[in-house]
C-alpha positions in Angstrom: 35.7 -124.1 -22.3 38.8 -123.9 -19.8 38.0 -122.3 -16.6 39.7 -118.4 -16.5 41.6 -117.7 -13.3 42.8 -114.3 -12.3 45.8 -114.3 -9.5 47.0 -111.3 -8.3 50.8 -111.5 -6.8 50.7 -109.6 -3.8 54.1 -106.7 -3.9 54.9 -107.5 0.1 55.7 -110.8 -0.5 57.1 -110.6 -4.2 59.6 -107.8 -3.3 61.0 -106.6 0.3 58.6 -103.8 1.1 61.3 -102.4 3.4 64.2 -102.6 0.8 64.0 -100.2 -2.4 63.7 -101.5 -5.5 64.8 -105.3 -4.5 63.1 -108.2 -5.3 62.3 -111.6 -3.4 63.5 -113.8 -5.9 63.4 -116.7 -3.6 59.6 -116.2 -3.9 59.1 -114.8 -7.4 60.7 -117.6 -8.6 58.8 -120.7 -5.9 55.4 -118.8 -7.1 56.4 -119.7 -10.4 57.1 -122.9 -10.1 53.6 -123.3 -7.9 52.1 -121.5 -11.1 53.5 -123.7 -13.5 52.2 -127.1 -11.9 49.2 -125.5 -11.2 47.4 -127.0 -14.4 45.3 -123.8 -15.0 44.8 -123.2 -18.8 43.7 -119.9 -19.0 45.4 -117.5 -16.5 45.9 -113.8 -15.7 48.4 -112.8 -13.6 48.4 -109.2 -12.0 51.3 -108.2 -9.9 51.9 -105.5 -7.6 54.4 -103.0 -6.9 56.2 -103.3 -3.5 59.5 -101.5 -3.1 59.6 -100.9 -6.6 56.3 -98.9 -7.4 55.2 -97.4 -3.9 57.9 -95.3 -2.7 58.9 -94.0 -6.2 54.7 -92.9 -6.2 55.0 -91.5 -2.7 58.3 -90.0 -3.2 56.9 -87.8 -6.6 53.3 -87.5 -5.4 51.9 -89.5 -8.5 48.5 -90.6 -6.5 47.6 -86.9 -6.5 48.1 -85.9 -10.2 50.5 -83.4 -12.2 51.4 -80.6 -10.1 54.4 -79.2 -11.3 57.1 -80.7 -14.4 59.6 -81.9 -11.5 57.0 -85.0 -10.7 57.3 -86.4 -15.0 60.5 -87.8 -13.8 58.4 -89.6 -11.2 56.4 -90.8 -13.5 59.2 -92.3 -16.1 60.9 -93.5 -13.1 58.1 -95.4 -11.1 57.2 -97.2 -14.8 60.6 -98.3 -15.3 60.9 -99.7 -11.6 57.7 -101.4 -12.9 58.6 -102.6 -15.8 61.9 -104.0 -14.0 60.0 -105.7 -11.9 57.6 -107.6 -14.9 60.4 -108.8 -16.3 61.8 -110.4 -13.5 58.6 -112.5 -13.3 58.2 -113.0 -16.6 61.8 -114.0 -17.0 60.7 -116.6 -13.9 58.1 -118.2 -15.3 59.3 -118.7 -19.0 62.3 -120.7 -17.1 59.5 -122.8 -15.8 58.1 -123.5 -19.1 55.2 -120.5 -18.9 54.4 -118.9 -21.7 54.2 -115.6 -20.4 54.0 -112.4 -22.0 54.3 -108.4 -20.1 51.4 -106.3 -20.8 51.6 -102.4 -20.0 48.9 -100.5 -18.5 50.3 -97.5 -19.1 49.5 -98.2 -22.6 46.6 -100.0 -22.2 44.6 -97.9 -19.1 42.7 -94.6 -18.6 41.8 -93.0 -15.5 39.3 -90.3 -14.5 40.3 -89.0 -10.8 41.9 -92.3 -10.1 39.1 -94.6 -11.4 39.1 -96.5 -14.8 37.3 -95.5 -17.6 39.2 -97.2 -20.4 41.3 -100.5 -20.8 42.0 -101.7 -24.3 41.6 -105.7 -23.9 42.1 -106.7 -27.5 45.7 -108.2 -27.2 44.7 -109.8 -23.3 42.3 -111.7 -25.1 44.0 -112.6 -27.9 46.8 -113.5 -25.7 44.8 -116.1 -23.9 43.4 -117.5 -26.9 46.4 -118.3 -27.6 47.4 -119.9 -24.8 49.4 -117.2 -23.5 49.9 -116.2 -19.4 49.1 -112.1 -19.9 51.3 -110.1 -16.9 50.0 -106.8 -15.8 50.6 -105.0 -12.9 50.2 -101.7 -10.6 51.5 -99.1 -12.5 51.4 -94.8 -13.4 48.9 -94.5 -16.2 47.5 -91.6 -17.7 44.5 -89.4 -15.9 41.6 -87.4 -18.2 41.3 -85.0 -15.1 44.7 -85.4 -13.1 47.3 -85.9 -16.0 48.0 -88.9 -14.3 47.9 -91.1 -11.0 48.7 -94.3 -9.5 46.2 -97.5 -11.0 46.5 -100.3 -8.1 46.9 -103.4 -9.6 43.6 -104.5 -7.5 41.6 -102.2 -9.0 43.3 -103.6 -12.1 42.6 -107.4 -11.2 38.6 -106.4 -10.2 38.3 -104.7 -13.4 39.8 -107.1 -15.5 38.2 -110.2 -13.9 34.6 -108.3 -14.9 35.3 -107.4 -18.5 37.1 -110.7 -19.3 34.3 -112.9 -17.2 36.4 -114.6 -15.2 35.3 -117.8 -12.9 37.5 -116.9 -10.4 40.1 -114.6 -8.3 43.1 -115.5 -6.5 44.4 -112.9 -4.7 47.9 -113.8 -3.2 48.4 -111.8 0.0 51.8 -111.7 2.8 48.5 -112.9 5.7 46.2 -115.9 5.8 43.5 -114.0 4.5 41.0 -111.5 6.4 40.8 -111.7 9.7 38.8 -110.1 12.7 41.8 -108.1 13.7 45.1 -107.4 11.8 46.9 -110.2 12.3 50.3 -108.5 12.2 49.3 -106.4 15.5 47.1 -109.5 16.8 48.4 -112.9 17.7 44.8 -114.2 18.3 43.2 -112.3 15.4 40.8 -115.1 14.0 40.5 -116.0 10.0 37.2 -115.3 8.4 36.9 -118.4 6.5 34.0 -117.3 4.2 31.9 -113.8 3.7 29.0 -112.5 1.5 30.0 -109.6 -0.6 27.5 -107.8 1.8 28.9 -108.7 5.2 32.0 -107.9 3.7 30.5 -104.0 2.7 29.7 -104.1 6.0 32.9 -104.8 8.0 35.0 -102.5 5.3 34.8 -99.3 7.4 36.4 -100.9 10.4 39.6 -102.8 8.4 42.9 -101.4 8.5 45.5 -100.0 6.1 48.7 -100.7 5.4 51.8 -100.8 8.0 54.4 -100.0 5.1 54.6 -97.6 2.3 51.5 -98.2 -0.2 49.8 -95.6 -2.0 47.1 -98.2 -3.2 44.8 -98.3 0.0 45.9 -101.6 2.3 43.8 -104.3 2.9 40.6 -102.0 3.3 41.3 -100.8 -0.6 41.5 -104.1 -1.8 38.7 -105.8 -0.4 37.0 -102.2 -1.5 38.5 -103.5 -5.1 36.9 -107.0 -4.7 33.5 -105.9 -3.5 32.0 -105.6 -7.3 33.2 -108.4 -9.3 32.1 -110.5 -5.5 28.8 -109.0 -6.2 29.1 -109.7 -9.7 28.9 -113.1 -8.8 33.0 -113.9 -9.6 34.1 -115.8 -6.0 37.0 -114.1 -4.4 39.8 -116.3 -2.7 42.4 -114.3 -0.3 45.4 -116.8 0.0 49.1 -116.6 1.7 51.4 -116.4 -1.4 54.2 -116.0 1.6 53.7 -119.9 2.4 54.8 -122.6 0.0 52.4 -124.4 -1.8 49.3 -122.3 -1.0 49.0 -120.7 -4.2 49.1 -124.3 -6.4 46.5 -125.2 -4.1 44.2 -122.4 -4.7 44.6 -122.1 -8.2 44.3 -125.8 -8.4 40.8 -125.2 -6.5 41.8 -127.5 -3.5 41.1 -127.2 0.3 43.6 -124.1 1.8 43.2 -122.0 4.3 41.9 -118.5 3.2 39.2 -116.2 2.9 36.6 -116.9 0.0 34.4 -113.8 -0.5 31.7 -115.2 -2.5 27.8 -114.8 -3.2 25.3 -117.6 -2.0 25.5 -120.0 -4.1 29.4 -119.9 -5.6 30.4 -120.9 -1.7 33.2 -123.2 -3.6 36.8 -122.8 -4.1 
């Protein structure tokens, strides 16, 4: 059987983080060319949301949960942006001879307090069977405590990558990978090349957030994201989607620079 690869499309470098609601289609559209000569048979692609999820979320307090009826606007508002954004990389990678399909988590995903409890895979896998790229992405989705909240497309990706038992992750990022320092605030921050899942635990408390506006947690909440499906035994490899060519090359499983959070054992990209 084909191998399954999971790629996450980071939103800083797929949209301008400090433009609302405007794409980078000079990127969207080079990823999906890289994606298209990439070989891979059997791919998932989770993006996130950038200027067209976070400041909508931030703006109508969606994270939090229904507080009063003026936020539902927020929340029909922050899906469309998402949806928006899908199609635009959807649209992308069909030109490119992807057969690509937009899947919804707001009709596929439950939360309880911001965690999942439910995801309704049936069409995902069908999809693949088929041959099909499945696109999913950060999104509003509905809450059993809250009403509803924000579901970060890496707690999406980490989720996914368990139930579907993927062989790998790709997570496209706008940095090298995981450094000693932020590497935005430190010229002479130093790349971790490799890291268990437990050194990893470890170093969490001391990594940063996020400079812009993101609701989802920076890069301490997704490596907190990557920690169990690493654990799980599923190798984790952080890549810089903002640099041409680095993203064929890790989905193709060839030398890059990056991060590869992986067990003992699955040290290969």
């Amino acid at each position: 059987m084909s191998e399954l690869v999971l790629l996450k499309l980071g939103g800083s470098v797929i949209t301008l983080k400090d433009r609302p609601l405007r794409a980078n289609m000079r990127a969207i559209e080079r990823l999906s060319t890289e994606i298209s000569k990439s070989g891979v048979k059997k791919l998932v692609i989770v993006h996130g949301g950038g200027s067209y999820g976070h400041p909508l979320a931030k703006k109508y307090s969606l994270v939090e949960g229904f507080r009063n009826a003026s936020q539902l606007r927020g929340v029909c508002e922050t899906h469309l942006a998402m949806l928006t954004l899908n199609r635009l990389i959807v649209e992308a990678l069909l030109e490119r001879g992807v057969a690509a399909a937009p899947v919804s988590p707001l009709s596929c995903a439950v939360t309880r307090r911001g965690r999942l409890v439910r995801l309704e895979l049936s069409p995902v896998k069908q999809l693949l069977d088929l041959g099909v790229v499945p696109v999913l992405f950060g999104d509003v989705v509905m809450d059993e405590e809250l009403g509803f909240t924000i579901l970060s497309g890496d707690q999406l990706i980490a989720a996914l990558s368990m139930e579907l038992n993927a062989d790998r992750i790709v997570l496209g990022l706008d940095v090298d990978g995981l450094c000693d320092k932020d590497p935005k605030q430190h010229p002479d921050a130093e790349l971790i090349e490799e890291i268990s899942p437990e050194e990893l635990e470890r170093l969490l408390p001391g990594l940063g957030g996020s400079g812009g506006i993101d609701v989802t947690g920076g890069m301490r909440g997704k490596m907190a994201e990557m920690l169990a499906p690493a654990k799980r035994g599923i190798p984790v490899f952080l890549v810089n989607a903002a640099k041409p060519g680095l993203v064929l090359k890790a989905l193709r499983g060839e030398s890059t620079p990056g991060t590869l959070i992986a067990c003992e054992g699955r040290r290969s990209r």
